[in-house]
The first five atom37 places (N, CA, C, CB, O) and aatype in JSON, in Angstrom:
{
  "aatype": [20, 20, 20, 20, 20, 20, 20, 20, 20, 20, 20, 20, 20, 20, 20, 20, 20, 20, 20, 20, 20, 20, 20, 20, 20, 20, 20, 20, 20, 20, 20, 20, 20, 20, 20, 20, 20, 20, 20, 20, 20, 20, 20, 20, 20, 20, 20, 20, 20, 20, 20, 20, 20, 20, 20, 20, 20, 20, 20, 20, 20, 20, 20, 20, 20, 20, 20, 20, 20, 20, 20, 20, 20, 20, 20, 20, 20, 20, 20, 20, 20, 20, 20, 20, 20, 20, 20, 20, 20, 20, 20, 20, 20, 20, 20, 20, 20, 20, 20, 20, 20, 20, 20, 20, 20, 20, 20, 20, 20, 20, 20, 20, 20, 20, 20, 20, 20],
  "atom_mask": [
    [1, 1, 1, 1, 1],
    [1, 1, 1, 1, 1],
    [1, 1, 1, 1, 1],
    [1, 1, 1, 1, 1],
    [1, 1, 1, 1, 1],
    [1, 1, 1, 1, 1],
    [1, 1, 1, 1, 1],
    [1, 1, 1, 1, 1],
    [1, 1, 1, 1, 1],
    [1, 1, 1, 1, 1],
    [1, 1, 1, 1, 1],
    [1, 1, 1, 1, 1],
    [1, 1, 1, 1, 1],
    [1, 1, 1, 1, 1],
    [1, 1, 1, 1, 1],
    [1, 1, 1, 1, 1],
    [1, 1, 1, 1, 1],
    [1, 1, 1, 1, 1],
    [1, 1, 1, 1, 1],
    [1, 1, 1, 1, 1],
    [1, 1, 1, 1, 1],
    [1, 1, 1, 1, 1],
    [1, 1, 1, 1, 1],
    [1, 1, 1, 1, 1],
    [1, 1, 1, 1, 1],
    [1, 1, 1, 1, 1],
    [1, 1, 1, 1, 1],
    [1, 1, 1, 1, 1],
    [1, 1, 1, 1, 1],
    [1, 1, 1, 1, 1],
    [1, 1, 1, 1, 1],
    [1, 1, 1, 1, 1],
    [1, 1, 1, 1, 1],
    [1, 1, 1, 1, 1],
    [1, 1, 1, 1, 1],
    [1, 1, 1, 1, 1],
    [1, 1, 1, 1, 1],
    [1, 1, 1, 1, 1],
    [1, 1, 1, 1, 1],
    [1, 1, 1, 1, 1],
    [1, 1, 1, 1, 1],
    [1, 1, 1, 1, 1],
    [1, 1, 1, 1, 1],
    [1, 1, 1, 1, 1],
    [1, 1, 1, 1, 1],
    [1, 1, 1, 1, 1],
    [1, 1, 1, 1, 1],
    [1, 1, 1, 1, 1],
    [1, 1, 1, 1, 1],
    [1, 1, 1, 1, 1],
    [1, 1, 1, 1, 1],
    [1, 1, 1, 1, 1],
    [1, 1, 1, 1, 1],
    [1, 1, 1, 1, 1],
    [1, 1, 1, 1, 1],
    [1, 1, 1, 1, 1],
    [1, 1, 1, 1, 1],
    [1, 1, 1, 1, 1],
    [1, 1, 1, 1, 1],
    [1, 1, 1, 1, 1],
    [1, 1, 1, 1, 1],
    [1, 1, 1, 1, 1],
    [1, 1, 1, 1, 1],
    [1, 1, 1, 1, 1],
    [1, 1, 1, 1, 1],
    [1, 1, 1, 1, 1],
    [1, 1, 1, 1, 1],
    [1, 1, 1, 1, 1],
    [1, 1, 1, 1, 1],
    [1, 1, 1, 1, 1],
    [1, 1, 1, 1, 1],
    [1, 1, 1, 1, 1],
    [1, 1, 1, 1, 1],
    [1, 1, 1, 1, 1],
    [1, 1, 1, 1, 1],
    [1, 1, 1, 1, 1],
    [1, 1, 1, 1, 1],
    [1, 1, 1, 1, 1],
    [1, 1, 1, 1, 1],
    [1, 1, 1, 1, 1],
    [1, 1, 1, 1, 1],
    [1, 1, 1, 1, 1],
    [1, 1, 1, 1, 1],
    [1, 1, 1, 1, 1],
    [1, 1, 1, 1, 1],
    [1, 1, 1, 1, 1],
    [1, 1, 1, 1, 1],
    [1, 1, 1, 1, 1],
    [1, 1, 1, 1, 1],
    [1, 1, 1, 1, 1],
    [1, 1, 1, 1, 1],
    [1, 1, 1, 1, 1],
    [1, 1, 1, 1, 1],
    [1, 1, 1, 1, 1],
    [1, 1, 1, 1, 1],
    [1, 1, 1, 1, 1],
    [1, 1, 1, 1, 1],
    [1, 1, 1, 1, 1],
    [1, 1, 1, 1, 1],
    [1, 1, 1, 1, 1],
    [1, 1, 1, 1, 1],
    [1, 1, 1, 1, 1],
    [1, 1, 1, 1, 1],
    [1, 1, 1, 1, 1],
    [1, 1, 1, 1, 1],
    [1, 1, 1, 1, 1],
    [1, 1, 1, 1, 1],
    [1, 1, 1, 1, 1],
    [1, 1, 1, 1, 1],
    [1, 1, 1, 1, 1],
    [1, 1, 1, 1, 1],
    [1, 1, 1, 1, 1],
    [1, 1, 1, 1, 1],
    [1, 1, 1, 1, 1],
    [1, 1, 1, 1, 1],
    [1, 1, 1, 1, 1],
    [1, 1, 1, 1, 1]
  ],
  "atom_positions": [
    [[0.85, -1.18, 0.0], [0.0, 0.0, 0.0], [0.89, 1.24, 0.0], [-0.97, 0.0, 1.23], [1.83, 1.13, 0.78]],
    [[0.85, 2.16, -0.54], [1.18, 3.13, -0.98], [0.82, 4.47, -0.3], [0.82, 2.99, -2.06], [-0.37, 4.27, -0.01]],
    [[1.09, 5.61, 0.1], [1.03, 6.1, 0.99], [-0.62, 7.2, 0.65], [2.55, 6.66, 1.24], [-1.35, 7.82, 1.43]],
    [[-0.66, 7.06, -0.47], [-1.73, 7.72, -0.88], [-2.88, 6.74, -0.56], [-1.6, 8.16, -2.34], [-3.89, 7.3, -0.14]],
    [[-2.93, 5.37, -0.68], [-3.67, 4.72, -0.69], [-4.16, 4.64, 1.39], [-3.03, 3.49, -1.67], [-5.26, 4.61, 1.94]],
    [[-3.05, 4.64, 1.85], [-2.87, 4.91, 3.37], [-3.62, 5.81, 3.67], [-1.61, 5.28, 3.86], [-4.57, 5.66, 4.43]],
    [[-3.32, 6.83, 3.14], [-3.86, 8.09, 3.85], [-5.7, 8.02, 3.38], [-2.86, 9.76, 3.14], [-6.49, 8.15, 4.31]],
    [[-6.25, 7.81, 2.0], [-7.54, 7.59, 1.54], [-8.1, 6.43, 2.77], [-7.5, 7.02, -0.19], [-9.09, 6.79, 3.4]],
    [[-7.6, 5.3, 3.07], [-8.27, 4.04, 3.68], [-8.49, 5.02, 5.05], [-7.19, 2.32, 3.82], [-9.57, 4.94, 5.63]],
    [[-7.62, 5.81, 5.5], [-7.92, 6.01, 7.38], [-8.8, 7.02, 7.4], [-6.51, 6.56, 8.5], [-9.62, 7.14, 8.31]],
    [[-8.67, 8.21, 5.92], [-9.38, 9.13, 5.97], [-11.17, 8.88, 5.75], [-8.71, 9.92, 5.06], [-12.22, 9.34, 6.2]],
    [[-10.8, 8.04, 4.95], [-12.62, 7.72, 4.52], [-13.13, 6.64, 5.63], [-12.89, 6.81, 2.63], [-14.28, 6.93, 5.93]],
    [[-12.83, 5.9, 6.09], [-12.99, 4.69, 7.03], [-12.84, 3.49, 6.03], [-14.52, 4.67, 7.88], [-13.29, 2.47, 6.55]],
    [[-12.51, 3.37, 5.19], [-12.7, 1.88, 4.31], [-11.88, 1.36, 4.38], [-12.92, 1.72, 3.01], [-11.99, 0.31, 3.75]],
    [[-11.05, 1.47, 4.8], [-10.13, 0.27, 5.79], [-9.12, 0.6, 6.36], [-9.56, -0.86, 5.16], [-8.05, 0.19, 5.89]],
    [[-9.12, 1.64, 7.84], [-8.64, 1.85, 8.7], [-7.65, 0.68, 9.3], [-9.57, 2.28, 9.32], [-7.73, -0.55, 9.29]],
    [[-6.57, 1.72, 9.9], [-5.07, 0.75, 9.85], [-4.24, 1.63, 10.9], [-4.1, 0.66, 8.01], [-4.4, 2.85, 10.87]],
    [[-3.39, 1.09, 11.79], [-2.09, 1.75, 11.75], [-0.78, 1.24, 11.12], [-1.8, 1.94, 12.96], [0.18, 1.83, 11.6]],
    [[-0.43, 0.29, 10.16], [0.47, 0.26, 9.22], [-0.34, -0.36, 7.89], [1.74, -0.56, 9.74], [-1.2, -1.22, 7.74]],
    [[0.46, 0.62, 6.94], [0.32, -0.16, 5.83], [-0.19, -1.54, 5.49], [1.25, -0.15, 5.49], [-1.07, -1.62, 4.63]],
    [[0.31, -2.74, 6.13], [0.1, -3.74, 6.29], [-0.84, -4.08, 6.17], [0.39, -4.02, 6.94], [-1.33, -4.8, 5.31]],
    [[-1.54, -3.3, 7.65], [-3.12, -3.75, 7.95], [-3.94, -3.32, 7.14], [-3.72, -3.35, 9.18], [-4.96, -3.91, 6.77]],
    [[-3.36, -1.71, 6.62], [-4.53, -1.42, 5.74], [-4.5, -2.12, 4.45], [-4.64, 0.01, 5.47], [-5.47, -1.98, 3.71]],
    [[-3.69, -2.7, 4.15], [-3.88, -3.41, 2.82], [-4.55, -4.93, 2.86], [-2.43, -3.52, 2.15], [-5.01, -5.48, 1.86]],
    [[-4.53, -5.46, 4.08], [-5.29, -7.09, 4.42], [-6.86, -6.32, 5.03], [-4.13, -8.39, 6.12], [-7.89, -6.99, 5.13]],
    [[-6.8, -5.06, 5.34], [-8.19, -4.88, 5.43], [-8.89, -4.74, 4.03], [-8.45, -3.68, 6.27], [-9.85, -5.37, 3.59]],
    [[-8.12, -3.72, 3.42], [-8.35, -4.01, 1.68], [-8.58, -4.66, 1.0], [-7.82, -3.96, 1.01], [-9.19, -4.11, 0.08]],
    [[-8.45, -5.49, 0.88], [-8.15, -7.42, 0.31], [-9.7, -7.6, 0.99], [-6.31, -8.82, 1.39], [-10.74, -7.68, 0.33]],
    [[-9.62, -7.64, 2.16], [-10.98, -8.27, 2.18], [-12.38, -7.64, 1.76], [-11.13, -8.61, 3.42], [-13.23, -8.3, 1.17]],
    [[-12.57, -6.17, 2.14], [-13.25, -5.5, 1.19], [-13.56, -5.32, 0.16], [-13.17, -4.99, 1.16], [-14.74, -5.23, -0.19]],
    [[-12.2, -5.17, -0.88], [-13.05, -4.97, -2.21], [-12.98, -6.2, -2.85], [-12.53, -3.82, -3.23], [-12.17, -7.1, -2.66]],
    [[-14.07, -6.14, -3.76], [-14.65, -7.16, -4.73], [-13.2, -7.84, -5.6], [-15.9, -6.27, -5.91], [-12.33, -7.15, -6.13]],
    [[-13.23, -9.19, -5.56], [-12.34, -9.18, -6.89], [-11.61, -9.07, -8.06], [-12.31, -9.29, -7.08], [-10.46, -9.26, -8.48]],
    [[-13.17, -8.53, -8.58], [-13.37, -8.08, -9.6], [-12.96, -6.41, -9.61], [-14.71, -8.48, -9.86], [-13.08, -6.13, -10.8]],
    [[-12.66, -5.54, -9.12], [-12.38, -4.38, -8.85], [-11.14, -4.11, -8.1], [-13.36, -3.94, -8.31], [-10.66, -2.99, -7.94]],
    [[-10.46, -5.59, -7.48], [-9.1, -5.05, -7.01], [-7.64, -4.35, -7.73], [-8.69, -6.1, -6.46], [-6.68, -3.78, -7.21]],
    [[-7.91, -4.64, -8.94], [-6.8, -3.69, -9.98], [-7.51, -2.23, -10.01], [-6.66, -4.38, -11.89], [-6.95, -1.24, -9.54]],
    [[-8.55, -2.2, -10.5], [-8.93, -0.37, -10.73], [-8.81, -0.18, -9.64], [-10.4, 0.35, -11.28], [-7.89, 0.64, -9.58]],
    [[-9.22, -0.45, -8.36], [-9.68, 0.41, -7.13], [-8.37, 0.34, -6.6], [-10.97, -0.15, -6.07], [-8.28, 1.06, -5.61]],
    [[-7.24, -0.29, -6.9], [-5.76, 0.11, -6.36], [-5.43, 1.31, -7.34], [-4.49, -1.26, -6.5], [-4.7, 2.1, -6.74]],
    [[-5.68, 1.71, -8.53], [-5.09, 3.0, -9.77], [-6.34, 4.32, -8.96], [-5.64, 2.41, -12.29], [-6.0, 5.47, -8.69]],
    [[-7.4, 3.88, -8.78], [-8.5, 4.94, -8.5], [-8.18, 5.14, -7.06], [-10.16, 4.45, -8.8], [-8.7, 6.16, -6.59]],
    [[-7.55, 4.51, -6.33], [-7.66, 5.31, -4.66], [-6.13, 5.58, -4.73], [-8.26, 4.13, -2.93], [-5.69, 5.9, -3.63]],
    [[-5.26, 5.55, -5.63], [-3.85, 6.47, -5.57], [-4.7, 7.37, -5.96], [-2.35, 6.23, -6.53], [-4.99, 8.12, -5.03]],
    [[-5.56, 7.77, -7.58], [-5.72, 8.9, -8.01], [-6.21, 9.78, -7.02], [-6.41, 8.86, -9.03], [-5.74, 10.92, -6.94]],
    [[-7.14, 9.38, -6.24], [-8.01, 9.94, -5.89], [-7.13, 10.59, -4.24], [-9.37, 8.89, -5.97], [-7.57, 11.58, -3.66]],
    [[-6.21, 10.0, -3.86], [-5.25, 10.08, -3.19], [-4.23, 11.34, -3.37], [-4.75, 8.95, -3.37], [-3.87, 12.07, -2.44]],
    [[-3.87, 11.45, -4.54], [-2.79, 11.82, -5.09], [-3.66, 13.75, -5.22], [-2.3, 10.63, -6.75], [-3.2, 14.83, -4.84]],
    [[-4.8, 13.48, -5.8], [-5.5, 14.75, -6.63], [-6.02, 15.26, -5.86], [-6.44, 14.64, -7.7], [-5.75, 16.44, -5.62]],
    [[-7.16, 14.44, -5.03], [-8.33, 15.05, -4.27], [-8.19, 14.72, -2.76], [-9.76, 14.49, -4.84], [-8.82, 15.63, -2.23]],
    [[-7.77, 14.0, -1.88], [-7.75, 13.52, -0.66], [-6.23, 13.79, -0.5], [-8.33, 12.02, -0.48], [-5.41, 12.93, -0.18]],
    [[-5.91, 15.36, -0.81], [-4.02, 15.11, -0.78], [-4.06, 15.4, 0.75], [-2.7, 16.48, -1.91], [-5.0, 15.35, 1.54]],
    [[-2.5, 15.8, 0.95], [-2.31, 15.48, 2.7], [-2.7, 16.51, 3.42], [-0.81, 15.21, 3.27], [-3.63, 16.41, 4.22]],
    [[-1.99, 17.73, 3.19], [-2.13, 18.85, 3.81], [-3.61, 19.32, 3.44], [-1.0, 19.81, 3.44], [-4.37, 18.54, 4.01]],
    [[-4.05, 19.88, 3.02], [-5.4, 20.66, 2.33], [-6.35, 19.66, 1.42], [-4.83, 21.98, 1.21], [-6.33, 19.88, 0.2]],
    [[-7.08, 18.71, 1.84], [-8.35, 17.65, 1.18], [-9.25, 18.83, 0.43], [-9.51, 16.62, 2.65], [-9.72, 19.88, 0.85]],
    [[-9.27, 18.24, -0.79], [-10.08, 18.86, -1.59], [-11.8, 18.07, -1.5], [-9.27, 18.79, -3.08], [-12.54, 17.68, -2.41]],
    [[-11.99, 18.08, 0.05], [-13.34, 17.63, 0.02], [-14.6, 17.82, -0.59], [-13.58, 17.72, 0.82], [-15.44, 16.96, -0.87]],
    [[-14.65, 19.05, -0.77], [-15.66, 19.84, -1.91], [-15.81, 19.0, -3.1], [-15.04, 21.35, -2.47], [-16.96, 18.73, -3.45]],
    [[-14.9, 18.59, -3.73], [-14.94, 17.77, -5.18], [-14.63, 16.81, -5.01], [-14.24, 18.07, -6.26], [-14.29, 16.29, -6.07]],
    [[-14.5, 15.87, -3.77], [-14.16, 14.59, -3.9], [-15.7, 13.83, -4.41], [-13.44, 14.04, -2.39], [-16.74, 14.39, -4.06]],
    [[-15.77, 12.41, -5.32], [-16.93, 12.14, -5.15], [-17.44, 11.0, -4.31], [-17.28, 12.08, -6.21], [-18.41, 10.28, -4.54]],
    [[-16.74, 10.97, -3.43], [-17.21, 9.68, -2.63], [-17.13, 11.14, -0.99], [-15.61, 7.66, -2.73], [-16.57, 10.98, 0.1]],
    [[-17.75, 12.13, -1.38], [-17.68, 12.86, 0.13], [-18.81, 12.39, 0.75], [-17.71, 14.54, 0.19], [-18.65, 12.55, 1.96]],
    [[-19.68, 11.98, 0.56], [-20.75, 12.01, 1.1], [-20.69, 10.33, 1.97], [-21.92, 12.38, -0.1], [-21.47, 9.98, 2.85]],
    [[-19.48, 9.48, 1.36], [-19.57, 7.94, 2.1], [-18.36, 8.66, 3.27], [-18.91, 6.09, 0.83], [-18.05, 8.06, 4.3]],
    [[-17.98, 9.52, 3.05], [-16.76, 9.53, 3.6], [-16.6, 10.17, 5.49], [-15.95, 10.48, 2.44], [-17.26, 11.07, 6.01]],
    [[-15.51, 9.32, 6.11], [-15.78, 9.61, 7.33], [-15.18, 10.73, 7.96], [-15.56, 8.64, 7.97], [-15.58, 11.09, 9.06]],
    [[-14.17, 11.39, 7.32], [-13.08, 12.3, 7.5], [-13.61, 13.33, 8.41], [-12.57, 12.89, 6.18], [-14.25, 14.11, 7.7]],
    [[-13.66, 13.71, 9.63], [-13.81, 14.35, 10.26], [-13.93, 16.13, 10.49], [-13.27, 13.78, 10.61], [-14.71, 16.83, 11.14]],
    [[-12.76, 16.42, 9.63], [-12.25, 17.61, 9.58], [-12.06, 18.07, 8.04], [-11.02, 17.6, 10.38], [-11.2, 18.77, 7.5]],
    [[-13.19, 17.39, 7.55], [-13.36, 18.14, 6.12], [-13.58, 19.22, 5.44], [-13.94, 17.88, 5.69], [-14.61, 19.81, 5.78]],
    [[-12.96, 19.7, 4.58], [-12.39, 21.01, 4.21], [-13.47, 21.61, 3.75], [-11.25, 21.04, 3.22], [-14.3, 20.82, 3.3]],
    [[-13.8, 22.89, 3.69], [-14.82, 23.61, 2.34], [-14.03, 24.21, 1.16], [-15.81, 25.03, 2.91], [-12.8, 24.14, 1.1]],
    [[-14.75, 24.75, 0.3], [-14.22, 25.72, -0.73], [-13.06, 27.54, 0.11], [-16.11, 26.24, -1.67], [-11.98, 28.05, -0.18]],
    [[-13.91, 27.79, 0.92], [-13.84, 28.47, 1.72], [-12.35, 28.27, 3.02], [-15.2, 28.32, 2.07], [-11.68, 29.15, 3.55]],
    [[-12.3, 26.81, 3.17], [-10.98, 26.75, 3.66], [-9.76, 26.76, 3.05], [-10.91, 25.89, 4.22], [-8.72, 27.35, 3.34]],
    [[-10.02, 26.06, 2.2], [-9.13, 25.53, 0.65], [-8.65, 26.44, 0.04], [-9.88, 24.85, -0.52], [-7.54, 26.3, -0.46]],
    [[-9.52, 27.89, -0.13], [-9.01, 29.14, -0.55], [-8.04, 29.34, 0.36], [-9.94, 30.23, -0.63], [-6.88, 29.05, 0.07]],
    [[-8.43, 29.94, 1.76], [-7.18, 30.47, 2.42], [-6.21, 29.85, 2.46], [-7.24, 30.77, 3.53], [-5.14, 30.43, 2.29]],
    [[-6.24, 28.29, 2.71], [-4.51, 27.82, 2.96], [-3.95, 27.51, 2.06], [-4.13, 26.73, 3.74], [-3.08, 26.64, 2.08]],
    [[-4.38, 28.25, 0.89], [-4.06, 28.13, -0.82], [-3.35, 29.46, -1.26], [-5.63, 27.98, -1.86], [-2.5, 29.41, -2.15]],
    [[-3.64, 30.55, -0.68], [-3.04, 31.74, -1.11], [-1.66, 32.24, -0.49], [-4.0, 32.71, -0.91], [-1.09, 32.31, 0.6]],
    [[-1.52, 32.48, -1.54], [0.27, 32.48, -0.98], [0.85, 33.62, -0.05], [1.33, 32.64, -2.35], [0.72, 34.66, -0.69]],
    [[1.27, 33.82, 0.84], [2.16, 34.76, 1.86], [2.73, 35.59, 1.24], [3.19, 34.19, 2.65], [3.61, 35.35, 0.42]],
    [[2.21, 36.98, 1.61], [3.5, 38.13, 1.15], [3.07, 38.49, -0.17], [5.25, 37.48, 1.05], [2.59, 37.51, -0.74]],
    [[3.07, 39.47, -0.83], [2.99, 40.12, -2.06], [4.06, 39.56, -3.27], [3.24, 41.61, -1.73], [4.96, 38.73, -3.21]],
    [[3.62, 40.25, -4.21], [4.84, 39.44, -5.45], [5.6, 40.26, -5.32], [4.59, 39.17, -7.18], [6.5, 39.98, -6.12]],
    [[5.84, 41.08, -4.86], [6.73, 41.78, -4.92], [7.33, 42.01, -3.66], [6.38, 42.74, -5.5], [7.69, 43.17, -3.51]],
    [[7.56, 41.22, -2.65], [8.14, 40.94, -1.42], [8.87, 39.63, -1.88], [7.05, 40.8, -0.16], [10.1, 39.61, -1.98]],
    [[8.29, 38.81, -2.08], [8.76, 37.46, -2.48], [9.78, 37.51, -3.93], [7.32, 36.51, -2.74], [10.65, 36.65, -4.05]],
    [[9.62, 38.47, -4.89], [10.81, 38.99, -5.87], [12.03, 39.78, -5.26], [10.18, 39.98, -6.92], [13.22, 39.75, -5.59]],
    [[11.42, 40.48, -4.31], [12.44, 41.09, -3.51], [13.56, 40.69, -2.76], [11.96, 41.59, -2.81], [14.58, 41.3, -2.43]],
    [[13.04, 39.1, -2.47], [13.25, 38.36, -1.82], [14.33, 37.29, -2.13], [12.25, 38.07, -1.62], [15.15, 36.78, -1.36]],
    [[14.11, 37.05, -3.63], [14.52, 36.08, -4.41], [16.09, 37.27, -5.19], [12.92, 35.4, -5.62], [17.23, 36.97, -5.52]],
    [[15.62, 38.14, -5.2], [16.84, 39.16, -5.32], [17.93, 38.95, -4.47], [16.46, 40.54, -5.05], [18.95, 38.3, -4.71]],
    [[17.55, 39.68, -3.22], [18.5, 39.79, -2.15], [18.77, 38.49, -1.91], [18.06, 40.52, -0.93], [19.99, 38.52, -1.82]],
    [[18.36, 37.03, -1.7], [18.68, 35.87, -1.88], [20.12, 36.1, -3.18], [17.18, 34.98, -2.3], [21.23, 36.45, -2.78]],
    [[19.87, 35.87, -4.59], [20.14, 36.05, -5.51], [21.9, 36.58, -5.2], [19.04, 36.86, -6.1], [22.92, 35.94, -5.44]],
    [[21.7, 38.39, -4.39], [22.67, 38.98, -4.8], [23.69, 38.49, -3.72], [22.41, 40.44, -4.99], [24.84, 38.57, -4.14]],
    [[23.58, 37.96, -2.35], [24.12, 37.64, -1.42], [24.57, 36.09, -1.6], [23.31, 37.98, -0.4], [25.52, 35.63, -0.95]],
    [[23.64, 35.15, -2.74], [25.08, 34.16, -3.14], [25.99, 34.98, -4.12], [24.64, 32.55, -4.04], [27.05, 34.41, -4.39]],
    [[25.82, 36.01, -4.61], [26.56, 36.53, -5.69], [28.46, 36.91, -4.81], [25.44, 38.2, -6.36], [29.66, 36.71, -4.98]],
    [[27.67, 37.44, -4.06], [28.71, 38.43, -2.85], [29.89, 37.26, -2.48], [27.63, 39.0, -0.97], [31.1, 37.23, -2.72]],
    [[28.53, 35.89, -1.46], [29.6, 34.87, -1.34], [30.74, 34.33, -2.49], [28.87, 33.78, -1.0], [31.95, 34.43, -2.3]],
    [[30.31, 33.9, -3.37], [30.9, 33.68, -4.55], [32.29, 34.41, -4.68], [29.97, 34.08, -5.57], [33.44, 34.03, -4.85]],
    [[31.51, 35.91, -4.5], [32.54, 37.01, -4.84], [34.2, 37.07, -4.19], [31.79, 38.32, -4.35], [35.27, 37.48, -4.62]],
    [[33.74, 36.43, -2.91], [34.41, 36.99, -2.07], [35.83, 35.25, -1.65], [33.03, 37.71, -0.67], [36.88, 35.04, -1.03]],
    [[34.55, 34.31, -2.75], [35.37, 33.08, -2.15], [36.64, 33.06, -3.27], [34.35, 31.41, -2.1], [37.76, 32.7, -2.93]],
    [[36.4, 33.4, -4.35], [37.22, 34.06, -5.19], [38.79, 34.73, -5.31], [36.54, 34.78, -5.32], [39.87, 34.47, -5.85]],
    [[38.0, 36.11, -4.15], [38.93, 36.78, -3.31], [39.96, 36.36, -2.29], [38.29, 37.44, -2.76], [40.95, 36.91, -1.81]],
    [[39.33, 35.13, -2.11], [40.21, 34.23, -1.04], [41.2, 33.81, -1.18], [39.84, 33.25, -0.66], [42.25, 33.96, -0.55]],
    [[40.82, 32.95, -2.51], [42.02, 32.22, -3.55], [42.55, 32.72, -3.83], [42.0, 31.65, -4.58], [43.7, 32.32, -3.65]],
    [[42.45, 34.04, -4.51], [43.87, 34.71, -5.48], [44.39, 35.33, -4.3], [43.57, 36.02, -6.99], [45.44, 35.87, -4.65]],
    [[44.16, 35.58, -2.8], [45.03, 35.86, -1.91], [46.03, 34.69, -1.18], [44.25, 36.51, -1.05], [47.02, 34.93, -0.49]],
    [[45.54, 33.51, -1.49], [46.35, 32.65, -1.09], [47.24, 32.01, -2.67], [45.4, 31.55, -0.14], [47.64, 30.85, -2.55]],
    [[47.39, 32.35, -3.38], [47.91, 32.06, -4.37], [49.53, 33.4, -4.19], [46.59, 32.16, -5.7], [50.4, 33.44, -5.07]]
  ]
}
């Protein structure tokens, strides 16, 4: 089991685990035979896209309504811990002075060498 698949089984309740292990022999016994190849590709996807770790895109998941997840997100949460910190032009500012201060180091390691030469 795969960590996406981990995190979907504890989040939804469909087969709650504390290792991998378990959640995958709880797995096994749950799904149908006939569905154990797709429903291992569809609960990464769905893992990977919509049930990610930090911020659950619960709003568009389509199994929200089976689902047990406690602390499910809205549109409304998803916005805020989605927008990024600081202006673009703090964060360019940023990436500058970053930028010019490896420049300096560089500069100066330079300076080192041709003094020990």
């Amino acid at each position: 089991v795969d960590t996406h698949i981990f995190r979907v089984a504890n989040r939804t309740g469909l087969a709650p685990g504390k290792t991998p292990l378990e959640v995958e022999r709880r797995l096994l016994k749950f799904v149908a035979d006939e569905f154990k190849h797709d429903a291992h590709h569809w609960l990464i996807l769905l893992g990977r896209y919509i049930c990610v770790a930090r911020t659950p895109k619960c709003p568009e998941c389509p199994i929200n309504d089976l689902c047990e997840y406690r602390a499910k997100t809205t549109y409304a949460a998803a916005a805020t811990k989605l927008r990024p910190t600081g202006s673009v032009g703090t964060r360019a500012k940023t990436a500058i002075t970053a930028k010019d201060a490896k420049a300096r180091k560089e500069s100066q390691t330079r300076g080192e060498k041709k003094n020990q030469s």
